[in-house]
N, C-alpha and C positions, 0 to 999 in steps of 0.2 A: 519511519525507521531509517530511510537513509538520511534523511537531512541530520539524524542523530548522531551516523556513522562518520557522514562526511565533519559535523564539531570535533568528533574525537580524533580523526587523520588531522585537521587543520591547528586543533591543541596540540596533538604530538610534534608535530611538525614546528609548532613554534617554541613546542618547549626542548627540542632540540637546537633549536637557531640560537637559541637565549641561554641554553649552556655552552656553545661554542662559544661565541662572542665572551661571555663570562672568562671560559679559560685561556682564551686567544687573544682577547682584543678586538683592537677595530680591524673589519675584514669586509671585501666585499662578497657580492651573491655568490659569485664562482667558487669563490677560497670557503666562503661556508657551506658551499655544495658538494666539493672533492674531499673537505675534511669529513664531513657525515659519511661519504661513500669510505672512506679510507678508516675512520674507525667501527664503520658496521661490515668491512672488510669487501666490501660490495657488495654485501646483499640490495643493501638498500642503494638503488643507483638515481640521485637527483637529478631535477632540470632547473637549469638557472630561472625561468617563467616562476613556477611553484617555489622557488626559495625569495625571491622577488616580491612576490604575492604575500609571502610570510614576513617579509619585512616590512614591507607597506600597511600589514595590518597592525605590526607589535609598533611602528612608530604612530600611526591613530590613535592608538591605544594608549602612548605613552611609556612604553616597555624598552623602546630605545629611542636615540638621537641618529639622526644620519645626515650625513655632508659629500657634498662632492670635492674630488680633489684629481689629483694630475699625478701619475705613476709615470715610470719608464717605459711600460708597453702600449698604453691607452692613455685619451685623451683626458677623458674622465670616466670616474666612478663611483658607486655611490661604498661607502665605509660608514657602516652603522659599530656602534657601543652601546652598550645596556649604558641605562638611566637609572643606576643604582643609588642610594642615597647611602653615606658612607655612617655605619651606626649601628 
C-alpha cells in the first residue's frame, strides 16, 4: 500500500511540474518550487531535492528537455521545457 501511495505523491508531483512549465516556460527547480507554493498559496511548501527528483524522472521519461545555462545570480542551472509535439 505505500509503495502505491508514494506512485500517486510522485504522479502528482509531476504532473504539477509539467503544468507549470506548460504555462511558464522554461524554469529552473527553485522558480518551479516557489510557483507551486505560490499558487497552492502555501499550503503545499516544496523543496528544491523533491522537485529536482521530479525533474530528473519527467526528462528519463522523456516528458521534458533540460539544459544548463548562466543567469545573473548563479553560475549555472538547470531550465527544463516540456517536450511537446506541436499538433
Amino acid at each position: 500500500m505505500a509503495a502505491k501511495k508514494s506512485e500517486v505523491l510522485q504522479g502528482t508531483l509531476d504532473l504539477m511540474v509539467l503544468k507549470t512549465l506548460h504555462g511558464l516556460g522554461p524554469l529552473h527547480g527553485f522558480g518551479i518550487a516557489r510557483r507551486i507554493e505560490q499558487l497552492s498559496e502555501n499550503v503545499l511548501q516544496m523543496n528544491e531535492g523533491t522537485v529536482y527528483t521530479s525533474l530528473l524522472r519527467l526528462q528519463q521519461r522523456g516528458g521534458i528537455t533540460a539544459r544548463w545555462g548562466v543567469s545573473e545570480r548563479t553560475i549555472a542551472k538547470q531550465s527544463s521545457t516540456p517536450s511537446l509535439s506541436a499538433g
